[in-house]
C-alpha positions as CSV (number, residue, x, y, z in Angstrom):
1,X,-94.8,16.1,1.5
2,X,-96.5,13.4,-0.9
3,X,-100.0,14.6,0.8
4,X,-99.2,18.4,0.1
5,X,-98.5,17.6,-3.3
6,X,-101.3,14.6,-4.0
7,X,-104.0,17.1,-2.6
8,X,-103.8,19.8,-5.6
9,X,-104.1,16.9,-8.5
10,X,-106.8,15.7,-6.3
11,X,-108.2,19.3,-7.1
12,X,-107.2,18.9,-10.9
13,X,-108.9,16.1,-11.6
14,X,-112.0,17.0,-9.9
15,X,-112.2,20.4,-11.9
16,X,-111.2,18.7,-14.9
17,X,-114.1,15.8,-14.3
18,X,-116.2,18.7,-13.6
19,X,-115.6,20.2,-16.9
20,X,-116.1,17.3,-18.7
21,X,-119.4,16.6,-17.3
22,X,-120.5,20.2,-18.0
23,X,-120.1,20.7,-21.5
24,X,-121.8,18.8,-23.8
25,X,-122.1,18.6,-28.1
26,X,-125.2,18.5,-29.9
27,X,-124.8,17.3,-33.3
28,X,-126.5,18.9,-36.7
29,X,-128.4,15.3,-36.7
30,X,-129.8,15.7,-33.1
31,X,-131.6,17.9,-31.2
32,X,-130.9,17.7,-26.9
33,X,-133.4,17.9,-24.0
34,X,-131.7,18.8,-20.8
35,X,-133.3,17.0,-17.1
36,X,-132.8,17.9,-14.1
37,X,-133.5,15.1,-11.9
38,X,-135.7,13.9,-14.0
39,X,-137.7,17.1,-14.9
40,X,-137.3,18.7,-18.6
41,X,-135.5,22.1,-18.8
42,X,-134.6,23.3,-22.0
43,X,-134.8,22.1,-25.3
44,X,-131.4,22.5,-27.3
45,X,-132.0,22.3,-31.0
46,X,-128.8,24.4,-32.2
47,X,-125.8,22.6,-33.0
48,X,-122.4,23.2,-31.4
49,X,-120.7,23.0,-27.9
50,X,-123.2,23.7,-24.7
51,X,-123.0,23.3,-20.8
52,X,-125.4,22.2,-18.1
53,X,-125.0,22.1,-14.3
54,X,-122.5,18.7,-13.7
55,X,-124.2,15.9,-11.6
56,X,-127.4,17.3,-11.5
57,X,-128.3,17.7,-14.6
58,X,-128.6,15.1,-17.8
59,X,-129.3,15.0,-21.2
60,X,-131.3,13.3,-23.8
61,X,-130.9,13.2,-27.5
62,X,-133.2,12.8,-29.7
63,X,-132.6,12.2,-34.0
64,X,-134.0,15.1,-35.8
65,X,-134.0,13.5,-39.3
66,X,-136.5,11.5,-41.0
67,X,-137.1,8.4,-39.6
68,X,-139.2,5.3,-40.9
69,X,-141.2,2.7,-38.7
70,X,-142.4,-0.5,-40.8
71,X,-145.8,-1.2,-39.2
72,X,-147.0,-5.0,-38.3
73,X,-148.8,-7.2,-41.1
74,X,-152.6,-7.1,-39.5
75,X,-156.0,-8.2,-41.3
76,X,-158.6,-5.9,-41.8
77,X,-162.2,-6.4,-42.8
78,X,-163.3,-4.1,-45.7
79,X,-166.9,-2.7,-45.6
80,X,-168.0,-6.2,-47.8
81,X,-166.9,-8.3,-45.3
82,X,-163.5,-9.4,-46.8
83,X,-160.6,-9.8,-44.8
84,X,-157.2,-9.0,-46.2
85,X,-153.8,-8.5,-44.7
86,X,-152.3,-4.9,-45.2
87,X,-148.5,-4.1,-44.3
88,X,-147.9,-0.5,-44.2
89,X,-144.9,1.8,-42.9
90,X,-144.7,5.4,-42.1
91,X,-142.4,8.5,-41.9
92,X,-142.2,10.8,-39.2
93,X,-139.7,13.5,-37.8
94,X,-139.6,14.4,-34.1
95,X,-140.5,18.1,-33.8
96,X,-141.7,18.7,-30.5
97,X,-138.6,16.9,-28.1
98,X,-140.5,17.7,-25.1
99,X,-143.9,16.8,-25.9
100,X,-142.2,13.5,-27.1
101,X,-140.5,13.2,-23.9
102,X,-143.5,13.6,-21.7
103,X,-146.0,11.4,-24.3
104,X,-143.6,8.5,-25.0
105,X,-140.3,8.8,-23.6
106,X,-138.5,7.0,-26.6
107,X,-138.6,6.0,-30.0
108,X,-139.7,1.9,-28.8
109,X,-142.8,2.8,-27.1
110,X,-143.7,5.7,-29.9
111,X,-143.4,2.5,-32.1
112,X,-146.3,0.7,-29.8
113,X,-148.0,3.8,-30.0
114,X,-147.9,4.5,-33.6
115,X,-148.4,0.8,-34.4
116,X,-152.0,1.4,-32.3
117,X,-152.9,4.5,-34.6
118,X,-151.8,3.0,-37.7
119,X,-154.2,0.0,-37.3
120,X,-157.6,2.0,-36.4
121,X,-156.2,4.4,-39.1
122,X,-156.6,1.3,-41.4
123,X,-160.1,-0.2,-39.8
124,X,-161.6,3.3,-40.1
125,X,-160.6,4.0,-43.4
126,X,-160.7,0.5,-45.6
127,X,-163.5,-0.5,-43.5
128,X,-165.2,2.4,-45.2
129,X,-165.0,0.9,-48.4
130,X,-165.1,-2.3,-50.4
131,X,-162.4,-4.3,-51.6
132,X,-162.5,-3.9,-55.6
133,X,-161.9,0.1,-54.1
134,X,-158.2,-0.8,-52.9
135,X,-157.7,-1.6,-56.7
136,X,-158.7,1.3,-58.4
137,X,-157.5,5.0,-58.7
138,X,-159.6,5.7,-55.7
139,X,-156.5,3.9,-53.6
140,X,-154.5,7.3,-53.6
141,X,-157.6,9.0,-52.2
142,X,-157.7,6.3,-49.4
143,X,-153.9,7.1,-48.8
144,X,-154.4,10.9,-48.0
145,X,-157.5,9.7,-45.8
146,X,-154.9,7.3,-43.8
147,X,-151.9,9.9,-44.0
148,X,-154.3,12.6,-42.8
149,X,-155.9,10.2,-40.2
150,X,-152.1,9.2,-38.4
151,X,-150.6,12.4,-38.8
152,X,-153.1,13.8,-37.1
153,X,-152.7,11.5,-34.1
154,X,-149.0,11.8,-34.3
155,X,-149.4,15.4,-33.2
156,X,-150.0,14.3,-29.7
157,X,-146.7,12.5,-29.6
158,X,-144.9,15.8,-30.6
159,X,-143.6,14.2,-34.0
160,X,-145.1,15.2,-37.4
161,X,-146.2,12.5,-39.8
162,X,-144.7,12.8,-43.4
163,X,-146.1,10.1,-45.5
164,X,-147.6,6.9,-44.6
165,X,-148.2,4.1,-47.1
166,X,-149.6,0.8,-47.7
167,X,-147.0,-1.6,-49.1
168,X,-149.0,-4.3,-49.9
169,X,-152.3,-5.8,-49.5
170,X,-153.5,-9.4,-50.1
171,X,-155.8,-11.8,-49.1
172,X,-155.3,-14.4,-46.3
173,X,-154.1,-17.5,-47.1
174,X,-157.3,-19.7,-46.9
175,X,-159.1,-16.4,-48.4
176,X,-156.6,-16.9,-51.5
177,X,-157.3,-20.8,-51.7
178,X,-160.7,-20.7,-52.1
179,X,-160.9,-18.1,-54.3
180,X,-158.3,-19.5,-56.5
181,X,-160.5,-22.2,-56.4
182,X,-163.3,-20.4,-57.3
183,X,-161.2,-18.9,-59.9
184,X,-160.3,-22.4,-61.1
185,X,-164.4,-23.5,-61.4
186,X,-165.4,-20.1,-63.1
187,X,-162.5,-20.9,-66.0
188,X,-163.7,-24.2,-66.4
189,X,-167.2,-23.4,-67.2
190,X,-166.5,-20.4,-68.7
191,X,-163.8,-23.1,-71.3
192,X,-167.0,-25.7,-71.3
193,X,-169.3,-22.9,-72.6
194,X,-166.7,-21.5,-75.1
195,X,-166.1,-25.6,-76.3
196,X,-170.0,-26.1,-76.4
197,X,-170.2,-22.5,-78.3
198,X,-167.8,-23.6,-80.6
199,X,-169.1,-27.4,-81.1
200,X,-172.5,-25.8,-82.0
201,X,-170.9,-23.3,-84.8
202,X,-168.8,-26.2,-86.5
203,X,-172.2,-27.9,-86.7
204,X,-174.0,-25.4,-87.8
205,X,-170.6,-24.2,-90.6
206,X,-170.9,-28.0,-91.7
207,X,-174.7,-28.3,-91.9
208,X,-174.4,-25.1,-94.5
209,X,-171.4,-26.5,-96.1
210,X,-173.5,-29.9,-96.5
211,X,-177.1,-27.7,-97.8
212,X,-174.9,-25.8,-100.3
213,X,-173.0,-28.6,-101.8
214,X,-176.6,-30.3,-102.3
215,X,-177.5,-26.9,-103.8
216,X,-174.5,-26.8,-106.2
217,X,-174.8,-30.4,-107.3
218,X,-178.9,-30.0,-108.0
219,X,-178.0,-26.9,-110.0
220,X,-174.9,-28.7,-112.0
221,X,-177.3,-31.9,-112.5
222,X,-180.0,-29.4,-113.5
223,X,-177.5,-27.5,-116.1
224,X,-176.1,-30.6,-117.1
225,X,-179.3,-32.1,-118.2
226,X,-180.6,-29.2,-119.5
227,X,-177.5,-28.7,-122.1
228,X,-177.6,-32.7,-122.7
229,X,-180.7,-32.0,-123.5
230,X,-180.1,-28.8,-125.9
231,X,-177.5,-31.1,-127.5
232,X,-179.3,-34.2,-128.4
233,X,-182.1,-31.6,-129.9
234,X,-179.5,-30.0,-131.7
235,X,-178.0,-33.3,-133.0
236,X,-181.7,-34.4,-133.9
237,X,-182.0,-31.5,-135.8
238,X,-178.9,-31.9,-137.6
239,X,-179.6,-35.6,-138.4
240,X,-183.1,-34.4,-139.2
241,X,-181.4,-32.3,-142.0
242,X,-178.9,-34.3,-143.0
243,X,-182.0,-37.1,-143.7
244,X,-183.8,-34.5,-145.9
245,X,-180.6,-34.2,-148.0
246,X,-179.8,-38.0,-149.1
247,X,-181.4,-40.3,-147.3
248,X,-179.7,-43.1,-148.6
249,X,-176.4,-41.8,-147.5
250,X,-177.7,-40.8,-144.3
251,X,-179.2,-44.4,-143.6
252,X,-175.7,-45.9,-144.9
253,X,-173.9,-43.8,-142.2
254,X,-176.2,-44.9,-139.6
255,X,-175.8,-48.3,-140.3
256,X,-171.5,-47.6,-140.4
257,X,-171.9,-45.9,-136.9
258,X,-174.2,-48.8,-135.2
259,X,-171.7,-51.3,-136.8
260,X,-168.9,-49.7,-135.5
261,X,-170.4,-49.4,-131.9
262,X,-171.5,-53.0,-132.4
263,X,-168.3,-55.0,-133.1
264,X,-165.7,-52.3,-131.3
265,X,-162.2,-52.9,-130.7
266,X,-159.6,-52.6,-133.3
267,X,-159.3,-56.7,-133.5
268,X,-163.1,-57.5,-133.7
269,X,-163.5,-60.5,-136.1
270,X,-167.3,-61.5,-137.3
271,X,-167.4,-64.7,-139.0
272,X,-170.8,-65.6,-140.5
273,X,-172.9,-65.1,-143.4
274,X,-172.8,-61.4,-144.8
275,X,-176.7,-61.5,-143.9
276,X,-178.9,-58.7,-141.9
277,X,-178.9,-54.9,-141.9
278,X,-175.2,-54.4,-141.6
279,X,-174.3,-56.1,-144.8
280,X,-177.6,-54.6,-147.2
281,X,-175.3,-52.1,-149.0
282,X,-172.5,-54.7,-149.5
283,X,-175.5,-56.7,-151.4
284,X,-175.2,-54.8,-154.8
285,X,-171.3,-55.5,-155.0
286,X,-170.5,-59.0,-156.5
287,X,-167.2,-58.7,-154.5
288,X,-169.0,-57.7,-151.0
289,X,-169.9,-61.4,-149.6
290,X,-165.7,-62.5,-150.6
291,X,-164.4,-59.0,-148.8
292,X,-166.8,-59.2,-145.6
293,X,-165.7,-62.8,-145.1
């Protein structure tokens, strides 16, 4: 009785496990290439519920969005010789499932693939060109030369290439020593020659400074004597006149002036005999010998 009634759930299961292995669902994200033992069949690229033939029959899904592959850092040598270490990535979408299937059966060895194509990609197209090129405007025209070059390679693996770009670019690291060092040694002289430069205009400012103070002093001293000399004709000429008027008076002044020069000082004493030049128009006053002692 238990076998009569074990042998249709048997049956249930079965059909049920049969059912469940049949039907399959292919996402909006994903696109589903059926094998049968191992051979492709059909590609399913609409989303929704499907079937295939249960045990014999498998699927494989494959991501139909946008999908981005950061390429290993590798040196390349640019047409001058110059070595420098380039990272790039790329963006691809799987278009072709079946092609991609038979070229490189999943996403890690279309990685190895791609990896391959992006470095000759890089060797044909900076090798083409010299380094100062990678940093000018010309760089965008090298990036449609390496998009072009890797999408048209990715073809063959049934994806299509969207956009590949460099990320960075630099120099190795003894490559950046030395010619930081280099760098160093052309600032240096280039600070020597700017010192020297600027050693040789102070000299040259003080030199003219020095010349025109000379200048300026010769042309005072020259004024100076020139006007000393206009005065002491003037004053000549003046005493000359003041002579022809009264010439005793004149001589009497003279004599004050020179006496006044001679003694100076507002407490000068002479003591001596009213005698000599100085005293000659005292001589006439009977008073003058008393008052000058």
């Amino acid at each position: 009785m238990r076998k009569v009634i074990l042998a249709p759930v048997l049956l249930a299961v079965a059909i049920l496990a049969g059912l469940i292995s049949t039907a399959f669902t292919v996402r909006e994200t994903e696109q589903v290439l059926v094998l049968q033992f191992g051979d492709p069949q059909r590609v399913i690229t609409d989303p929704g519920l499907h079937f295939k033939i249960p045990f014999i029959q498998n699927i494989r899904r494959f991501d139909r969005r946008v999908l981005d592959y950061d390429a290993n850092s590798r040196e390349i040598p640019t047409q001058d010789q110059k070595q420098v270490v380039v990272d790039a990535f790329a963006r691809y979408r799987i278009i072709n499932p079946l092609l991609f299937y038979q070229a490189v059966n999943n996403e890690v060895r279309l990685q190895q693939r791609l990896d391959t194509v992006i470095d000759n990609a890089l060797r044909d197209v900076l090798g083409d060109v010299e380094l100062e090129a990678v940093l000018t405007p010309k760089r965008g025209d090298l990036m449609a030369q390496f998009t072009q070059k890797v999408a048209g390679q990715g073809q063959e693996f049934g994806i299509r290439v969207i956009d590949v770009r460099i990320k960075r670019i630099d120099l190795p690291e003894e490559n950046s020593q030395a010619i930081f060092r280099r760098m160093q040694t052309q600032r240096e002289q280039e600070a020597r020659k700017f010192r020297a430069e600027g050693e040789k205009e102070s000299r040259r400012i003080r030199a003219e400074a020095d010349k025109q103070q000379r200048v300026i002093l010769a042309t005072a001293r020259q004024e100076a004597e020139i006007l000393r000399g206009e005065g002491d004709a003037n004053a000549q000429s003046i005493y000359n006149e003041a002579y022809g008027k009264d010439r005793e008076f004149f001589d009497f002044w003279r004599s004050m002036q020179a006496l006044e020069r001679g003694l100076g000082g507002g407490n000068t004493r002479y003591v001596g005999p009213p005698t000599g030049d100085f005293f000659r128009y005292f001589g006439n006053d009977a008073n003058g010998a008393s008052r000058a002692r």
